[in-house]
Short mmCIF file of the C-alpha atoms (twelve columns), coordinates in Angstrom:
data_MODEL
# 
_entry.id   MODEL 
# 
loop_
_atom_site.group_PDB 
_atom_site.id 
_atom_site.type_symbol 
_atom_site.label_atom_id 
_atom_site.label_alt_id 
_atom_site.label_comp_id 
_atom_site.label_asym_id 
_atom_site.label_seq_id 
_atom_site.Cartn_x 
_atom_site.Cartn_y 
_atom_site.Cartn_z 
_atom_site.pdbx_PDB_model_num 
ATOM 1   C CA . UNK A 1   37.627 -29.616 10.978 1 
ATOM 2   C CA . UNK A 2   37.955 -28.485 7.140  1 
ATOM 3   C CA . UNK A 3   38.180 -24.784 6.528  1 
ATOM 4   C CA . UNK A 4   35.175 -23.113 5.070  1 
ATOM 5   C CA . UNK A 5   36.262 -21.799 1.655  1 
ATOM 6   C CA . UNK A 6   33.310 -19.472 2.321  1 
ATOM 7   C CA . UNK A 7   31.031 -18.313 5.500  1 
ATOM 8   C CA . UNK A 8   27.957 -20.010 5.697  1 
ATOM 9   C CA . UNK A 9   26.226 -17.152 5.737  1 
ATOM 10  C CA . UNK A 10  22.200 -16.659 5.957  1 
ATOM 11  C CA . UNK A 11  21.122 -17.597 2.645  1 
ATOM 12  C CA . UNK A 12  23.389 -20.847 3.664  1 
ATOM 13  C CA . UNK A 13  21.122 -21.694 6.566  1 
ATOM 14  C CA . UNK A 14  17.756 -21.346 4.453  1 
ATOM 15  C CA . UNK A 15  19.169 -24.646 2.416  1 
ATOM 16  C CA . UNK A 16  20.824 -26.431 4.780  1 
ATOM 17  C CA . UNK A 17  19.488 -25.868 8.309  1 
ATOM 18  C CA . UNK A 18  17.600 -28.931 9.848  1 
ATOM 19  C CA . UNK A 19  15.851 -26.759 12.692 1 
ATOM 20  C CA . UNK A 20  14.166 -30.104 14.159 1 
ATOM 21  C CA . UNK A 21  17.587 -31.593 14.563 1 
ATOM 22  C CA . UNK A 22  19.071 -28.673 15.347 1 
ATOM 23  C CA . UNK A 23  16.557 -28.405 18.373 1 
ATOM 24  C CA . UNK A 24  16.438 -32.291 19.128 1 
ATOM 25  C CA . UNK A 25  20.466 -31.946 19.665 1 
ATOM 26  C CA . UNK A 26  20.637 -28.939 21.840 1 
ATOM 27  C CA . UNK A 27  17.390 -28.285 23.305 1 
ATOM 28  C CA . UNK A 28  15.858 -31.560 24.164 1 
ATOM 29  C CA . UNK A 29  16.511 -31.731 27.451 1 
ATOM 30  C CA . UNK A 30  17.918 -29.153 29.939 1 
ATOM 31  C CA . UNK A 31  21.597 -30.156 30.520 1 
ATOM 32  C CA . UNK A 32  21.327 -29.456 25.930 1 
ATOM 33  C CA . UNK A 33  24.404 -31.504 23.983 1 
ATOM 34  C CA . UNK A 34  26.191 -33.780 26.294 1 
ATOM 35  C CA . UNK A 35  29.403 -32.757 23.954 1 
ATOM 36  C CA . UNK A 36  28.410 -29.117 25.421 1 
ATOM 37  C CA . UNK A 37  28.161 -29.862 29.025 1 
ATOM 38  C CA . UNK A 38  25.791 -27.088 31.056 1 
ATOM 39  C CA . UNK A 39  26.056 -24.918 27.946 1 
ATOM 40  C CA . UNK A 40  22.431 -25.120 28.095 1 
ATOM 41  C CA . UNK A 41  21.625 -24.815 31.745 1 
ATOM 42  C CA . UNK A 42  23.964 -21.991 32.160 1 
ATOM 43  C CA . UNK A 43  22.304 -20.010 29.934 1 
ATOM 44  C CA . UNK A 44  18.763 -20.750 31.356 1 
ATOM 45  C CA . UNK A 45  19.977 -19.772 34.913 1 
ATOM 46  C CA . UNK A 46  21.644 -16.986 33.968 1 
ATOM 47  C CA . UNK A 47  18.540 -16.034 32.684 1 
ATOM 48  C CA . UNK A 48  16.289 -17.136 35.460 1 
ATOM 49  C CA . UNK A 49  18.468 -15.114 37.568 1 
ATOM 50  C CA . UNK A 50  18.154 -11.908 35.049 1 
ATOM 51  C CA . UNK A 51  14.571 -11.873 34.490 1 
ATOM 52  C CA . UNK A 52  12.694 -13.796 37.647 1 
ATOM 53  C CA . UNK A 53  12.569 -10.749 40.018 1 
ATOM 54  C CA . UNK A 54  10.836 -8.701  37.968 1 
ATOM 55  C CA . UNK A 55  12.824 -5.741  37.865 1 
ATOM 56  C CA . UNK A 56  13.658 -5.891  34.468 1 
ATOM 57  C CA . UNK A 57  9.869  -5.379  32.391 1 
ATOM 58  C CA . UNK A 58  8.410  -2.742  30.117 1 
ATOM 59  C CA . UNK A 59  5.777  -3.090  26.892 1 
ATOM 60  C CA . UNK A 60  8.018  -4.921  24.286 1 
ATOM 61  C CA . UNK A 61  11.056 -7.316  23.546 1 
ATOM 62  C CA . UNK A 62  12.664 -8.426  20.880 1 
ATOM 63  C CA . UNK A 63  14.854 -11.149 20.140 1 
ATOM 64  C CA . UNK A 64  16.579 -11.374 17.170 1 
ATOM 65  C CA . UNK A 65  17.512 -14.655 15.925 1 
ATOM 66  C CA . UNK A 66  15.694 -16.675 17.572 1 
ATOM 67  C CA . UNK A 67  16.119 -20.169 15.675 1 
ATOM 68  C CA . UNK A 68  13.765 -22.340 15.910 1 
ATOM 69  C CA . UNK A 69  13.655 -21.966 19.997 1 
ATOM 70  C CA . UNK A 70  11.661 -20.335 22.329 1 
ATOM 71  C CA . UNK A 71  14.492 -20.855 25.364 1 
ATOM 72  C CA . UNK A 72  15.322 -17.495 25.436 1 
ATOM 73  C CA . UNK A 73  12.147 -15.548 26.456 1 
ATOM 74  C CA . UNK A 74  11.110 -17.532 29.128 1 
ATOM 75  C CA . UNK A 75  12.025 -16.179 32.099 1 
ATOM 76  C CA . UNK A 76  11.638 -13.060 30.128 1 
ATOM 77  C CA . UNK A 77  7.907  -13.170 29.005 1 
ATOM 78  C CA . UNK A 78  5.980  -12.593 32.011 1 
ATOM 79  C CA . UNK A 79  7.631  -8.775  32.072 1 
ATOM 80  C CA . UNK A 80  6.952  -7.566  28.609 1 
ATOM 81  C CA . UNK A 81  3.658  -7.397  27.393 1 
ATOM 82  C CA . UNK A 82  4.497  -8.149  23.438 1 
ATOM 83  C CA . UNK A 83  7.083  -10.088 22.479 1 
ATOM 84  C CA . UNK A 84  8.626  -10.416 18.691 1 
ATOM 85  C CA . UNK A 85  10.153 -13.423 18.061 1 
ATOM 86  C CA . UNK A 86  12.516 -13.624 14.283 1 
ATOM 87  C CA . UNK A 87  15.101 -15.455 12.099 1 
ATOM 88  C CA . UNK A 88  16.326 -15.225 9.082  1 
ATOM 89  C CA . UNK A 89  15.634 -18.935 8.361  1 
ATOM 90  C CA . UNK A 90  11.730 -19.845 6.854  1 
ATOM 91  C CA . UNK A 91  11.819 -23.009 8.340  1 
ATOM 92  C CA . UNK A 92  13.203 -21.623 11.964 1 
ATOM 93  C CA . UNK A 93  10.104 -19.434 11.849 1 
ATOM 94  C CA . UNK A 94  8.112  -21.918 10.566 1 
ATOM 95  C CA . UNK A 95  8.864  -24.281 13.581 1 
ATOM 96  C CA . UNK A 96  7.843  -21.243 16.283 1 
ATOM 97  C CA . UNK A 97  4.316  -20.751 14.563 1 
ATOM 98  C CA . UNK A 98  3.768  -24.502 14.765 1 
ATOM 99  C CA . UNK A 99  4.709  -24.259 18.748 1 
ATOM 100 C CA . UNK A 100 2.618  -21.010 18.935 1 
ATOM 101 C CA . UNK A 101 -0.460 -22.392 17.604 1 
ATOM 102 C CA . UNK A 102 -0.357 -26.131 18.703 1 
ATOM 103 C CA . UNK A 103 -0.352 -27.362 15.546 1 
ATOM 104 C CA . UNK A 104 0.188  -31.805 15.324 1 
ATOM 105 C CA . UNK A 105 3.788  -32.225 15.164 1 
ATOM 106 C CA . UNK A 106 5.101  -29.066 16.479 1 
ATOM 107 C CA . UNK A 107 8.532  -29.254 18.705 1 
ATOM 108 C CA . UNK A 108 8.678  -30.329 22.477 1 
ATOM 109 C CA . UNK A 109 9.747  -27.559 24.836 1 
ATOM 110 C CA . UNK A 110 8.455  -29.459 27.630 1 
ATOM 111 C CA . UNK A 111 11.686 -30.430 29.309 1 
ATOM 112 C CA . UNK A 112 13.231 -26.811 29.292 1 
ATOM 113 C CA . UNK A 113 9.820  -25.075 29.698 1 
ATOM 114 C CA . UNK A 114 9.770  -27.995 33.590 1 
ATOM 115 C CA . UNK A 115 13.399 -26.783 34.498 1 
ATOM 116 C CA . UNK A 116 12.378 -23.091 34.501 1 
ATOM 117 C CA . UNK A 117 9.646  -23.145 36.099 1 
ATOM 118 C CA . UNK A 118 11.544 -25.625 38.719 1 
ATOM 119 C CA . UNK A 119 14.149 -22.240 39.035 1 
ATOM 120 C CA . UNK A 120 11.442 -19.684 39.437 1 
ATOM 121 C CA . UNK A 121 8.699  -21.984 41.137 1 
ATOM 122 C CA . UNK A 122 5.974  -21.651 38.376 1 
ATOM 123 C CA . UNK A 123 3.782  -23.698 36.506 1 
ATOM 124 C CA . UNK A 124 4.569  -24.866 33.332 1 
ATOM 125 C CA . UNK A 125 1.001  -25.029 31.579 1 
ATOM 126 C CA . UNK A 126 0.804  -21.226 32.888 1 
ATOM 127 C CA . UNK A 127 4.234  -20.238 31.360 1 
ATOM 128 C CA . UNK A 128 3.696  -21.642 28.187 1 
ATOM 129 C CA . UNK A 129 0.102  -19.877 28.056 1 
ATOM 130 C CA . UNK A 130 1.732  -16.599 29.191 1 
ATOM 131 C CA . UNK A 131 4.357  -16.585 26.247 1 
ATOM 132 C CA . UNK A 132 1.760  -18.236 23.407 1 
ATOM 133 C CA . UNK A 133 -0.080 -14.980 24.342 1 
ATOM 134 C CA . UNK A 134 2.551  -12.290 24.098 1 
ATOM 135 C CA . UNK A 135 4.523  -12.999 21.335 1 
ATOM 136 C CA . UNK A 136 2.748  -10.971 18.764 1 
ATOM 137 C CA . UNK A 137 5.072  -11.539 15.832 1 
ATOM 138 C CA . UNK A 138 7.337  -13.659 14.689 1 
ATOM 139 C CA . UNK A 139 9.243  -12.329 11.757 1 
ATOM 140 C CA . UNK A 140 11.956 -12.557 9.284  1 
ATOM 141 C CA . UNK A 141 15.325 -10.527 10.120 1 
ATOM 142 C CA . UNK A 142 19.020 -10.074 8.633  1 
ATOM 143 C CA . UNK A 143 21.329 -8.771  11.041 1 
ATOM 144 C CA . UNK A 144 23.360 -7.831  7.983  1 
ATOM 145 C CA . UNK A 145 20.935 -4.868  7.461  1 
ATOM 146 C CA . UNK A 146 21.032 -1.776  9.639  1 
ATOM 147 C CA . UNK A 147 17.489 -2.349  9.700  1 
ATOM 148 C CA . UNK A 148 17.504 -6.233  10.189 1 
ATOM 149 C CA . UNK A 149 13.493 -6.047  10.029 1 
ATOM 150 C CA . UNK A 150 13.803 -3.740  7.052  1 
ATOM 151 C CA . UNK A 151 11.166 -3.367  5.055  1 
ATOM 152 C CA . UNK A 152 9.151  -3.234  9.015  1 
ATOM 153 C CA . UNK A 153 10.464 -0.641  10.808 1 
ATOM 154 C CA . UNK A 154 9.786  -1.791  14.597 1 
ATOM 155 C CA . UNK A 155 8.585  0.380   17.808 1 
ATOM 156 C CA . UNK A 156 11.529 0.497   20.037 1 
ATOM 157 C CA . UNK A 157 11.495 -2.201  22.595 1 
ATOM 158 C CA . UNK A 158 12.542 -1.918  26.297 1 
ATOM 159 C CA . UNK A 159 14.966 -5.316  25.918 1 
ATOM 160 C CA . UNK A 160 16.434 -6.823  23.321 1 
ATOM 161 C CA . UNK A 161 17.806 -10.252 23.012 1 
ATOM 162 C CA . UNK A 162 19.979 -12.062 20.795 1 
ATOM 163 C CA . UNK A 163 21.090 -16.104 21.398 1 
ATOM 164 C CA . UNK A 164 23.715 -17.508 19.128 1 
ATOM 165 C CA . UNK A 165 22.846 -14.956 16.230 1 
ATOM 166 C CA . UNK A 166 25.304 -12.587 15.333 1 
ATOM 167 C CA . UNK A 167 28.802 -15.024 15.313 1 
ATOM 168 C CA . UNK A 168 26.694 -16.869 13.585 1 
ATOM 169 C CA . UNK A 169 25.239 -14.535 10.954 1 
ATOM 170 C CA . UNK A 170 28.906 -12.338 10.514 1 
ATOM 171 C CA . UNK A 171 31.886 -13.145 8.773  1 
ATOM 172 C CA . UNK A 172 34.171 -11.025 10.015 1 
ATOM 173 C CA . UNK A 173 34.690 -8.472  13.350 1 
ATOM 174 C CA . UNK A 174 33.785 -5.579  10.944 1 
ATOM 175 C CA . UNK A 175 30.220 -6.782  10.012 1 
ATOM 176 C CA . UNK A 176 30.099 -8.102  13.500 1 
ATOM 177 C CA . UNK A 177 30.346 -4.440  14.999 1 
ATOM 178 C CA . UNK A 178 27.742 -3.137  11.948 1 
ATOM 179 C CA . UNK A 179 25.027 -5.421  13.098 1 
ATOM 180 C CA . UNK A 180 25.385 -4.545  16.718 1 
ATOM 181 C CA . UNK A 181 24.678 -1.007  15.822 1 
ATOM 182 C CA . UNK A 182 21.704 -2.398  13.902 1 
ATOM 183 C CA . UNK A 183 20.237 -4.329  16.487 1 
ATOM 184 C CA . UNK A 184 20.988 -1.826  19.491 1 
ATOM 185 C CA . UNK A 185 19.073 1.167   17.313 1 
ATOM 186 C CA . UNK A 186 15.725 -1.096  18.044 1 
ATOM 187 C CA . UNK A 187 15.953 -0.176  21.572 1 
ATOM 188 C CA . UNK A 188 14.740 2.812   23.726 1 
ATOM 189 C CA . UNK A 189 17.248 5.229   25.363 1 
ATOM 190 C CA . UNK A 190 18.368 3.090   28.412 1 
ATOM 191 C CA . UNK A 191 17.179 -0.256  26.998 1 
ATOM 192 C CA . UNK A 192 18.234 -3.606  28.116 1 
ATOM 193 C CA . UNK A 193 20.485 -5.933  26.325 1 
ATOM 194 C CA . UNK A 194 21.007 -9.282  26.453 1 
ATOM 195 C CA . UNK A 195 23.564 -11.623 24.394 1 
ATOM 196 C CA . UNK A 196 24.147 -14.741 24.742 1 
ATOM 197 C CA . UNK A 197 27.172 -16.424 23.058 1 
ATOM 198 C CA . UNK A 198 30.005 -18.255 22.101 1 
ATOM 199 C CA . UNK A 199 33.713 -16.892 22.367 1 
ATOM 200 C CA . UNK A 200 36.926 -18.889 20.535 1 
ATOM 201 C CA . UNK A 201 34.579 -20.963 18.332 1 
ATOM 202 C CA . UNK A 202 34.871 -21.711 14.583 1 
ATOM 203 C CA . UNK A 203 32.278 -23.997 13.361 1 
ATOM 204 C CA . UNK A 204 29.428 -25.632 14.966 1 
ATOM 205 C CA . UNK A 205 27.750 -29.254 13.588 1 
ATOM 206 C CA . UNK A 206 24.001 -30.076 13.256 1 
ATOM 207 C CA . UNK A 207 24.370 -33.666 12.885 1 
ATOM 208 C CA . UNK A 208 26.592 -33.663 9.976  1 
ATOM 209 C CA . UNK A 209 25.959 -30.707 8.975  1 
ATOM 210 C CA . UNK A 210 29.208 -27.801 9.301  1 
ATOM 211 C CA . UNK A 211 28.132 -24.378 10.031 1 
ATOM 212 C CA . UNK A 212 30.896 -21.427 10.295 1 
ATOM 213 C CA . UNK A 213 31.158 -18.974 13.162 1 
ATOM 214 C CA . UNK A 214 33.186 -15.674 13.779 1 
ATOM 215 C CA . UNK A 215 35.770 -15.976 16.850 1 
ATOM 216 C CA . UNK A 216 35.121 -13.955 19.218 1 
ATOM 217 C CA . UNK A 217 37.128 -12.774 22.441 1 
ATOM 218 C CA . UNK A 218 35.767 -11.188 25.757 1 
ATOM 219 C CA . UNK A 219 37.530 -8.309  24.540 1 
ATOM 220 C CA . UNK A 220 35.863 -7.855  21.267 1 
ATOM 221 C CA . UNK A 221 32.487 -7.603  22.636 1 
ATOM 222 C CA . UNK A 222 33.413 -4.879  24.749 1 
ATOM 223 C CA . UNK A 223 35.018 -2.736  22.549 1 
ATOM 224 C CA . UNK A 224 31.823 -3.177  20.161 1 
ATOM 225 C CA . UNK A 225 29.628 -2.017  23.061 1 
ATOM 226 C CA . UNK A 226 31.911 0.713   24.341 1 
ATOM 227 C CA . UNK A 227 31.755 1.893   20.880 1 
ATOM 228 C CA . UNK A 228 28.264 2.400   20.925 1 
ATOM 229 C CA . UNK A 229 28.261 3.822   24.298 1 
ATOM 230 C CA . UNK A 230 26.744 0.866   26.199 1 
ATOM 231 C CA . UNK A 231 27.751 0.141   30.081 1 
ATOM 232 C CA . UNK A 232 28.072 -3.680  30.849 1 
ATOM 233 C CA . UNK A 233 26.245 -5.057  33.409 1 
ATOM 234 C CA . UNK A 234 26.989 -8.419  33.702 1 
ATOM 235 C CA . UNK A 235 29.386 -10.886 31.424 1 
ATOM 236 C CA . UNK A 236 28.925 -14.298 32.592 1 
ATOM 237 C CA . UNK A 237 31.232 -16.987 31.240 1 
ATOM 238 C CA . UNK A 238 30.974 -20.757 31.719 1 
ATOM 239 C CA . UNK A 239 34.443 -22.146 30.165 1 
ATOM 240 C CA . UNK A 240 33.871 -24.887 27.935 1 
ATOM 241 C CA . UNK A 241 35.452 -28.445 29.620 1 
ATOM 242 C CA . UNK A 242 36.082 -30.225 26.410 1 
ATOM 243 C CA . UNK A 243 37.422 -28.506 23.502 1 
ATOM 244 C CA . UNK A 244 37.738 -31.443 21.373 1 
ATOM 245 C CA . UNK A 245 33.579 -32.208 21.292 1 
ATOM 246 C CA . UNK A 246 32.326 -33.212 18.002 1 
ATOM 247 C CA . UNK A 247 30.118 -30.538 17.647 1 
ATOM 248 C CA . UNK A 248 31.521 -27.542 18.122 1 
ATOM 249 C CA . UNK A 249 35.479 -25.948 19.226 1 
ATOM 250 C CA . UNK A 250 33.798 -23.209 21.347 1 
ATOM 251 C CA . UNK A 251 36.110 -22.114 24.701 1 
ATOM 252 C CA . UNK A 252 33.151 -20.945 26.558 1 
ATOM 253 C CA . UNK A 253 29.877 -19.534 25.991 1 
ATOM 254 C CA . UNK A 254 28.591 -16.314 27.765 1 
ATOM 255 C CA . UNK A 255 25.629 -14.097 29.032 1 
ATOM 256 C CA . UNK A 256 26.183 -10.634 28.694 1 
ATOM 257 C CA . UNK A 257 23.555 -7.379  30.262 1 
ATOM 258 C CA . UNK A 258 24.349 -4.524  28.725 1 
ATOM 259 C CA . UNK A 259 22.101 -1.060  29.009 1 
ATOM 260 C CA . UNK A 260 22.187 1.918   26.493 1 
ATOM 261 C CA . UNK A 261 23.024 4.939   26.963 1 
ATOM 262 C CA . UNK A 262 19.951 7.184   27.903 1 
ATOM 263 C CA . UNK A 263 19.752 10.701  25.965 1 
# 
């Protein structure tokens, strides 16, 4: 892969980000990239196995980043009566509100929405209805900001999730650590969080298209969230089986719980 001369950055994605291919890549069917193998399905399990008992719920959750995908509130949806979906990306946010309001055209999440509700035994017609009605918003948000939804200033949510996003979105470990402040300050006292992502990985590809990402090691997360006084719950890691796939260079990809502190 070529070095980036500089991060590609969110202002980078609003040019260059094909969110249909992007989706049609990684999301079209369950098992996701076949360069990425069970990326995809690991995450929904882990997931499914987070959120399908039900003891996890409360009014509102957030996910930050979102993309142009709805994958990561599934499980989650039938436990939190509003959700807010966001990117920084128009057309990412663009491609939800086309989902949300069945608009000609809009992206397929049939084969993911089938394999969750194959995991947690429900209907698919009734989990897609269930999360077309709760997401209340879907907004813009910069994880750069220490308000990402600034100028909005949010009600606290009971779970917060974040897929992908912040390696993504930060060039370096220092910004990394300033937008996990910003995005744990939107929950409540003894709020759940929920990351999913990639550790060891550079760069990414949406067909052709390069994207940069910040490295990231198990022990760089933690000693982010220890430094906000967060106790880990859970850190899940699948290890990736080829590193030589011509999409991305990631070593594994993770699910990580995480609660804050209570005052």
């Amino acid at each position: 892969m070529t070095e980036f001369t500089t991060f590609t950055e969110g202002e980078f994605y609003e040019g260059h980000f094909d969110s249909r291919a992007y989706v049609k890549n990684f999301y079209s069917r369950p098992s996701g990239h076949a360069d990425e193998k069970d990326f995809l399905t690991f995450v929904l399990r882990c997931l499914s196995k987070l959120f399908s008992a039900g003891e996890h719920r409360g009014k509102r959750l957030i996910d930050v980043g979102s993309g142009p995908s709805i994958h990561s509130v599934l499980s989650a949806c039938g436990h939190y009566d509003e959700i807010v979906l966001s990117d920084f990306a128009q057309n990412n946010r663009r491609e939800i509100e086309k989902w949300l309001n069945n608009q000609e055209g809009s992206l397929d999440w049939k084969p993911v929405l089938q394999y969750v509700c194959e995991l947690e035994g429900k209907s698919p017609s009734d989990l897609e209805a269930t999360l077309k009605q709760r997401v209340k918003e879907v907004l813009k948000c910069d994880v750069r900001l220490e308000n990402p939804f600034y100028p909005h200033t949010l009600e606290a949510a009971d779970c917060v999730i974040t897929s992908l996003c912040l390696e993504a979105a930060c060039k370096d470990i220092q910004t990394y650590c300033r937008a996990l402040r910003g995005v744990t300050k939107l929950l409540h006292p003894g709020g759940l969080l929920v990351i999913i992502g990639v550790l060891g990985e550079s760069f990414y590809k949406v067909d052709e298209q390069l994207f940069s990402c910040l490295r990231l090691s198990q022990n760089d997360i933690e000693e982010a969230l220890a430094g906000l006084g967060f106790s880990i719950q859970e850190f899940n890691i699948l290890p990736a089986e080829n590193r030589e796939n011509s999409v991305s260079d990631f070593e594994a990809v993770f699910h990580l719980v995480a609660r804050k502190p209570s005052e």
